[in-house]
PDB file with one MODEL, atoms N, CA, C and O in Angstrom:
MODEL        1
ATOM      1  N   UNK A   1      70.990 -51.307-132.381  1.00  0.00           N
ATOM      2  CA  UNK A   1      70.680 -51.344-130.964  1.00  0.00           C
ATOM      3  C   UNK A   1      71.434 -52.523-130.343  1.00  0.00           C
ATOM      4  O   UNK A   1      71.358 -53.588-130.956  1.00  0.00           O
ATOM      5  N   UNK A   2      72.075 -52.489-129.332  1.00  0.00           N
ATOM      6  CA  UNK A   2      72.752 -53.332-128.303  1.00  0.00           C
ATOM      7  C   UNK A   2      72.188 -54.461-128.003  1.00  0.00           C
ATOM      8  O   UNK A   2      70.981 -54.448-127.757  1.00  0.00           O
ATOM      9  N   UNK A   3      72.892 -55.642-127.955  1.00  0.00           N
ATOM     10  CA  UNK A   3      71.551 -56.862-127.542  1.00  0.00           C
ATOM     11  C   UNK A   3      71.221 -56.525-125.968  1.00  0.00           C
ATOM     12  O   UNK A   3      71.980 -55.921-125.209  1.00  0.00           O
ATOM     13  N   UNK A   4      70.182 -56.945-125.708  1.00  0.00           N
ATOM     14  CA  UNK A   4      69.825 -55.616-123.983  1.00  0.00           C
ATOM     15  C   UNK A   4      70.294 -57.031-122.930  1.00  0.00           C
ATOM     16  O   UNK A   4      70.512 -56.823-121.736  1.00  0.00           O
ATOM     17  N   UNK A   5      70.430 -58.638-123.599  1.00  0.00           N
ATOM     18  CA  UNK A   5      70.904 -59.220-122.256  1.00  0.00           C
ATOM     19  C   UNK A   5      72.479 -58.865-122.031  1.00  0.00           C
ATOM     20  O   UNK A   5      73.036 -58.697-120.947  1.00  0.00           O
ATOM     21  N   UNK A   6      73.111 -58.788-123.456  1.00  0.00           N
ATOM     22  CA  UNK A   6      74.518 -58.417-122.993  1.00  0.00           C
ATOM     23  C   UNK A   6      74.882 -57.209-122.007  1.00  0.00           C
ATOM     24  O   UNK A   6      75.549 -57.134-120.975  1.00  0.00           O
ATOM     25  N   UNK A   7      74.095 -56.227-122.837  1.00  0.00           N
ATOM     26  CA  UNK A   7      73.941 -54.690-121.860  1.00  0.00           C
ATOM     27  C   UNK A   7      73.494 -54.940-120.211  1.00  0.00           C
ATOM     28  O   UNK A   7      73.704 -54.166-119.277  1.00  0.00           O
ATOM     29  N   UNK A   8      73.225 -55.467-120.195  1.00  0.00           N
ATOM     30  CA  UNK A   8      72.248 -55.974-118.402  1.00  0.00           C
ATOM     31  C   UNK A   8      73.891 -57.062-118.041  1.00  0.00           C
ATOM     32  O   UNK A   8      74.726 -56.800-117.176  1.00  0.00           O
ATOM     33  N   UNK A   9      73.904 -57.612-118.491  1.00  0.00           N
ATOM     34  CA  UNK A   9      75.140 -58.857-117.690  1.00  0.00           C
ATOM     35  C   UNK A   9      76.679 -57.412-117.781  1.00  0.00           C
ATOM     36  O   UNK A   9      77.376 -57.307-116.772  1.00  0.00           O
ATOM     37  N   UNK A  10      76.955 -56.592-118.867  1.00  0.00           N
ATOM     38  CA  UNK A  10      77.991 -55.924-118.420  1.00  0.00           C
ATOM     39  C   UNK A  10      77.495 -54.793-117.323  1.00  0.00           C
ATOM     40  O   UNK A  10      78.363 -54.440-116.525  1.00  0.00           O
ATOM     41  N   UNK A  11      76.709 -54.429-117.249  1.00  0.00           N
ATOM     42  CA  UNK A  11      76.031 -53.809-116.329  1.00  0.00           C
ATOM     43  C   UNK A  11      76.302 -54.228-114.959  1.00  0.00           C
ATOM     44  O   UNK A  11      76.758 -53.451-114.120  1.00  0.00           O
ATOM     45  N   UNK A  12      76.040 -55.380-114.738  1.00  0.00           N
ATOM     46  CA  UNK A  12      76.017 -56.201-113.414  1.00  0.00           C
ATOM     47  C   UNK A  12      77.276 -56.548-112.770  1.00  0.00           C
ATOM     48  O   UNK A  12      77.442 -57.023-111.646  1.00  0.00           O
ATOM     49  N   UNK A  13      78.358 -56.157-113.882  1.00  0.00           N
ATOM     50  CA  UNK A  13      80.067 -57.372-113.724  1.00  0.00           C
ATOM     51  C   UNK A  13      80.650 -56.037-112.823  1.00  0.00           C
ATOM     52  O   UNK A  13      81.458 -56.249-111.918  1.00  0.00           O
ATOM     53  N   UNK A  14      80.204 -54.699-113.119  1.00  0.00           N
ATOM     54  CA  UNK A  14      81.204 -53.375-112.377  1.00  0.00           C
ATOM     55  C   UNK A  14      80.512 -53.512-110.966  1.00  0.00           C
ATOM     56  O   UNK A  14      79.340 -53.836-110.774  1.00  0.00           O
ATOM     57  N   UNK A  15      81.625 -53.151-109.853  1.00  0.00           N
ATOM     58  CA  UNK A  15      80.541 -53.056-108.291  1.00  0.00           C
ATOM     59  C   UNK A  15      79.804 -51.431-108.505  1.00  0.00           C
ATOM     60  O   UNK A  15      79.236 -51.018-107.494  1.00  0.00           O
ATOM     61  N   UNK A  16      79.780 -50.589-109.619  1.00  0.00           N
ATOM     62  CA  UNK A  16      79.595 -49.346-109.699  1.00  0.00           C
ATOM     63  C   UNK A  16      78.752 -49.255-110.634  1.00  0.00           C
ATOM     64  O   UNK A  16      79.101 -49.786-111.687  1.00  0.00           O
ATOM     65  N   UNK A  17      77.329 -48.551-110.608  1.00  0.00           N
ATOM     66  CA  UNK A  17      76.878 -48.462-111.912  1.00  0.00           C
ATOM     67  C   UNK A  17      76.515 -46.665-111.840  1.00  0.00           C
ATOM     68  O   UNK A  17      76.115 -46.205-110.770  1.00  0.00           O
ATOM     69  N   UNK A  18      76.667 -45.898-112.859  1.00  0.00           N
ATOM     70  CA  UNK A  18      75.970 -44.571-113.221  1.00  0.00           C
ATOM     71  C   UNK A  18      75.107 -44.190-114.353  1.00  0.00           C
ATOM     72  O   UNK A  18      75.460 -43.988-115.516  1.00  0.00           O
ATOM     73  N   UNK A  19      74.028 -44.127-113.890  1.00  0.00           N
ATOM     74  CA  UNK A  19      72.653 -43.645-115.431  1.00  0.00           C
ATOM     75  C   UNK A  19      72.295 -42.130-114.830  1.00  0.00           C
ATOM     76  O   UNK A  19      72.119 -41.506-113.783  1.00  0.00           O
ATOM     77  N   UNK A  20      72.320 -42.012-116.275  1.00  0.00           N
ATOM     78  CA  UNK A  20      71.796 -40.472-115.886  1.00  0.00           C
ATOM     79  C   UNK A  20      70.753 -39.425-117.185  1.00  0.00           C
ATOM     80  O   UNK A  20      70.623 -39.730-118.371  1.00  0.00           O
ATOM     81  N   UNK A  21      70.438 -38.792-116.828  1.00  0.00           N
ATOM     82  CA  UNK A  21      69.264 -38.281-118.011  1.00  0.00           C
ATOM     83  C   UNK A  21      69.662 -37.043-118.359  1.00  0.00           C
ATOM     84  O   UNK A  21      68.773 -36.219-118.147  1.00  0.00           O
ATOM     85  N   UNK A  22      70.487 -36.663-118.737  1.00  0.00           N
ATOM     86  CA  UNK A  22      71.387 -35.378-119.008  1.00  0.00           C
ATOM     87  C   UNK A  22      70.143 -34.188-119.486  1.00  0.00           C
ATOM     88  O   UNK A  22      70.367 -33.055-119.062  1.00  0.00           O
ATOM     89  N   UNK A  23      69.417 -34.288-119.965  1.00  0.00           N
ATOM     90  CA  UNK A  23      68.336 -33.485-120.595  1.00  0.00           C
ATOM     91  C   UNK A  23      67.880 -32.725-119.069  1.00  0.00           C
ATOM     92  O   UNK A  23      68.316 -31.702-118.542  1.00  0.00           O
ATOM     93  N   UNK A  24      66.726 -33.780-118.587  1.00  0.00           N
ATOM     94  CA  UNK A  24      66.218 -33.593-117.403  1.00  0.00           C
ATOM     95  C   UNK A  24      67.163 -32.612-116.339  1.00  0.00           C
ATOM     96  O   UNK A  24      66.856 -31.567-115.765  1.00  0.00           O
ATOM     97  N   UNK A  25      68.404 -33.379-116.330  1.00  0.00           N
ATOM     98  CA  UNK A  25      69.401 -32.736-115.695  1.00  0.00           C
ATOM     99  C   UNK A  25      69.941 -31.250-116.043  1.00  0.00           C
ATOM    100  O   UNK A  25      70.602 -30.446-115.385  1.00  0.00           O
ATOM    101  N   UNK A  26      69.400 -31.214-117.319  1.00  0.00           N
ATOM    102  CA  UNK A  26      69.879 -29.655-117.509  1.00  0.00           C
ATOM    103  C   UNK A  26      68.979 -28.675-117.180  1.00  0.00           C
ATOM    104  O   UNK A  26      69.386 -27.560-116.854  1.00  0.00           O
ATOM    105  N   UNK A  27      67.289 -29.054-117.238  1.00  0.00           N
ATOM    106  CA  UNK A  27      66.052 -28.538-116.589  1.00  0.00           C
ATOM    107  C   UNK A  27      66.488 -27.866-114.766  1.00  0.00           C
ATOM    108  O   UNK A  27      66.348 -26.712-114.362  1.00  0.00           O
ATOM    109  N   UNK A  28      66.845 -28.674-114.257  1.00  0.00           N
ATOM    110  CA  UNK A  28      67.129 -28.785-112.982  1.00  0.00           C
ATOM    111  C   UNK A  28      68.258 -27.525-112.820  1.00  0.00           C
ATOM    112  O   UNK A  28      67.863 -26.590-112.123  1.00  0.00           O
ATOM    113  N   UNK A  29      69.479 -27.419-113.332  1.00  0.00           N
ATOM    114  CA  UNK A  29      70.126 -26.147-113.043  1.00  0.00           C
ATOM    115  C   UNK A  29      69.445 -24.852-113.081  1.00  0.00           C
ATOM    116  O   UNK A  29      68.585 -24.579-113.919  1.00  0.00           O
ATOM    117  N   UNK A  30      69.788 -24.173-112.292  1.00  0.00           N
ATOM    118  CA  UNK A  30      69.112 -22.858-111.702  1.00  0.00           C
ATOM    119  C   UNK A  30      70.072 -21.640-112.644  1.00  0.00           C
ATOM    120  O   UNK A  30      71.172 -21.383-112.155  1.00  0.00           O
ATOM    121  N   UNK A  31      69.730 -20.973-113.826  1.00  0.00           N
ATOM    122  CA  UNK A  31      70.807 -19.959-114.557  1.00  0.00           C
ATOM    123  C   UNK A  31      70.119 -18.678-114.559  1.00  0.00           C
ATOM    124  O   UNK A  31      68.939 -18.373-114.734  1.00  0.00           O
ATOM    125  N   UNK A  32      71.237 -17.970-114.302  1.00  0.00           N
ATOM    126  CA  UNK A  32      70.752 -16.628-113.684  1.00  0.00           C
ATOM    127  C   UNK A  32      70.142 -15.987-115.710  1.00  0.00           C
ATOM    128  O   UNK A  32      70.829 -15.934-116.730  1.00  0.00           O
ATOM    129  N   UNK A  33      69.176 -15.757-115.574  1.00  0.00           N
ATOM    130  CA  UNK A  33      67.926 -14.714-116.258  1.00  0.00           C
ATOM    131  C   UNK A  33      69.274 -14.262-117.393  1.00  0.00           C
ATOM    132  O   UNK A  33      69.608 -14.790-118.454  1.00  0.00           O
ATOM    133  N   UNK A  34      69.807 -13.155-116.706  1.00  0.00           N
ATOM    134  CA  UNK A  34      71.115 -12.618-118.252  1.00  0.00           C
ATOM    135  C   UNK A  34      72.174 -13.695-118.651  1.00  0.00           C
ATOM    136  O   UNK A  34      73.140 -13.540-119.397  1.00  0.00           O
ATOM    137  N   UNK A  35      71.727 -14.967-117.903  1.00  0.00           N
ATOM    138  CA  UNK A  35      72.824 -15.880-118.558  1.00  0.00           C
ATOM    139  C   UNK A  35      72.387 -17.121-119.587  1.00  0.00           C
ATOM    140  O   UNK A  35      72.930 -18.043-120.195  1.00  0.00           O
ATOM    141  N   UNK A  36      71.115 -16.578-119.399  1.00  0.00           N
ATOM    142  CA  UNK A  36      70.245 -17.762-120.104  1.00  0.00           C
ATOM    143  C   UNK A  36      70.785 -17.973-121.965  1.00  0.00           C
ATOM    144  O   UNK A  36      71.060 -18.962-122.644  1.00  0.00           O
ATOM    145  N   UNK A  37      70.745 -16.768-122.191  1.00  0.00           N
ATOM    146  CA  UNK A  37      71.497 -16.523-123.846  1.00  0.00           C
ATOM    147  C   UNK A  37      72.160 -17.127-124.413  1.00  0.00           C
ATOM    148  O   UNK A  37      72.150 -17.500-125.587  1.00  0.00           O
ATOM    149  N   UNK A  38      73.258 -17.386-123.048  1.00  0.00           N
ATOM    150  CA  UNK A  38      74.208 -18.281-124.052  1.00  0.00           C
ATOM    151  C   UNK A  38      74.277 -19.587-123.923  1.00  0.00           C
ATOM    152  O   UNK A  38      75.123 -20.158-124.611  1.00  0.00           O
ATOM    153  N   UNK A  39      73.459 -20.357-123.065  1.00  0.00           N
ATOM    154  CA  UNK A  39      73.779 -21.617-123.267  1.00  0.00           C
ATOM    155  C   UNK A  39      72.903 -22.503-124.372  1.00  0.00           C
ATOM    156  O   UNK A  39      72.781 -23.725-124.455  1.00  0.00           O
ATOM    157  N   UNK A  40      72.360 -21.482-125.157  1.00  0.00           N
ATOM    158  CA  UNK A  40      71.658 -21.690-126.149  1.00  0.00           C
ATOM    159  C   UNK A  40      72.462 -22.274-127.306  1.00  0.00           C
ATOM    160  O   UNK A  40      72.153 -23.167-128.094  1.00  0.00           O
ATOM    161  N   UNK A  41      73.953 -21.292-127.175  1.00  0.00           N
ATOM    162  CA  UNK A  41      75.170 -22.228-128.042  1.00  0.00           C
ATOM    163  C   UNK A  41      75.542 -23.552-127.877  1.00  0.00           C
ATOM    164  O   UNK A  41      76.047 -24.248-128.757  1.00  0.00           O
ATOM    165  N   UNK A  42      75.286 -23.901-126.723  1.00  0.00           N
ATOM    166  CA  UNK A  42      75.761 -25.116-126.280  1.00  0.00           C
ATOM    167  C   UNK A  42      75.219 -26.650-126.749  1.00  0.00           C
ATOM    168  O   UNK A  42      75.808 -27.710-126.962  1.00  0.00           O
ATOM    169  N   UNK A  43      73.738 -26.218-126.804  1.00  0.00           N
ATOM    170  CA  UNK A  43      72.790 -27.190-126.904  1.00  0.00           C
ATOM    171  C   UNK A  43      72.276 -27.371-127.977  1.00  0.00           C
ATOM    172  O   UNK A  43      71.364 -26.584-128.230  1.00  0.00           O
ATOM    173  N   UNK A  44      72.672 -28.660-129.281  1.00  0.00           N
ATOM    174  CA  UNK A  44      71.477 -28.428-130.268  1.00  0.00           C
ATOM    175  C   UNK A  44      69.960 -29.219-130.529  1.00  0.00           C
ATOM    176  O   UNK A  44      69.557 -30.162-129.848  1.00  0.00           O
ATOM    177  N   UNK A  45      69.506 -28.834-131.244  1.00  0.00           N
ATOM    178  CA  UNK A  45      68.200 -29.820-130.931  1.00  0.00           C
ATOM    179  C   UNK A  45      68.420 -31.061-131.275  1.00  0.00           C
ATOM    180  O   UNK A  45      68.491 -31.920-130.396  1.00  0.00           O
ATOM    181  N   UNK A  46      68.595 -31.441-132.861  1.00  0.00           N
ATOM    182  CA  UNK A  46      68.969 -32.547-133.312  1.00  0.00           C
ATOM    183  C   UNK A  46      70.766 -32.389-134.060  1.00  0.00           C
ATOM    184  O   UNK A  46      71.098 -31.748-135.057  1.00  0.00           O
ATOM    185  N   UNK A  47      71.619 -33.213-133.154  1.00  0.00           N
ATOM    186  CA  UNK A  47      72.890 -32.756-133.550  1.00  0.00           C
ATOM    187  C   UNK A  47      73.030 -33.730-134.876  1.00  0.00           C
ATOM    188  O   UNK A  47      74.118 -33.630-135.444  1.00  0.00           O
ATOM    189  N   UNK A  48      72.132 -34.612-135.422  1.00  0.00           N
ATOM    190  CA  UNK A  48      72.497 -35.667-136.651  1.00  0.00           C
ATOM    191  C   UNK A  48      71.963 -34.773-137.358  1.00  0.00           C
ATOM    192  O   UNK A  48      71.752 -35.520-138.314  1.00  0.00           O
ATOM    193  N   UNK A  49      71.595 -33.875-137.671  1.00  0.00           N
ATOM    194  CA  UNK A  49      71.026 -32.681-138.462  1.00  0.00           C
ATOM    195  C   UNK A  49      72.211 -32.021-139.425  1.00  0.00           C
ATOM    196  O   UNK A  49      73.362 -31.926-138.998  1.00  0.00           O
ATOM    197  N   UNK A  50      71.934 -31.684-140.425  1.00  0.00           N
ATOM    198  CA  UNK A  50      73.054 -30.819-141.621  1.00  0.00           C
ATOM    199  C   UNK A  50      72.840 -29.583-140.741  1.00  0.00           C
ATOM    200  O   UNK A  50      71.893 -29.397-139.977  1.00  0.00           O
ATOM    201  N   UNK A  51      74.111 -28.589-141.029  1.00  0.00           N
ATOM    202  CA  UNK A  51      73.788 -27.398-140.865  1.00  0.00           C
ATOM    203  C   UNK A  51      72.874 -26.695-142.012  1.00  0.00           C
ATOM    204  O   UNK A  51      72.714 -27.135-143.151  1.00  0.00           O
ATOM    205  N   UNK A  52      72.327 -25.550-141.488  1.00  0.00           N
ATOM    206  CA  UNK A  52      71.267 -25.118-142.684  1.00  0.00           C
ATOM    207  C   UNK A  52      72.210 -23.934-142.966  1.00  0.00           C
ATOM    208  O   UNK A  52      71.878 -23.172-143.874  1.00  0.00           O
ATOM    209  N   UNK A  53      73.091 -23.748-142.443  1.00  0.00           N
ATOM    210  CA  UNK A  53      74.323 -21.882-143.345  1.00  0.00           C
ATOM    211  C   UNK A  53      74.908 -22.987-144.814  1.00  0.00           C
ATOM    212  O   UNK A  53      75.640 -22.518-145.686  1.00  0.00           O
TER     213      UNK A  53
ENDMDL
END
């Protein structure tokens, strides 16, 4: 884990900052009903996971 004062002082040095919750954010898109299927490829649950094939 990051030391969190360094993380907070580089944080502060850009005039720009972006956080974002990508999860949440994927809740929020609106996908049409027959398209729901496939973005099931996209997403895995735990990607540090072995494959099980």
């Amino acid at each position: 884990m990051p030391n969190l004062f360094l993380l907070l002082v580089r944080f502060r040095t850009n005039p720009v900052a972006f956080v974002a919750d990508i999860k949440m954010a994927f809740f929020q898109i609106e996908i049409d009903e027959i398209e729901r299927n496939y973005t099931r490829f996209f997403w895995e649950k735990d990607p540090g996971a072995e494959d099980e094939n």
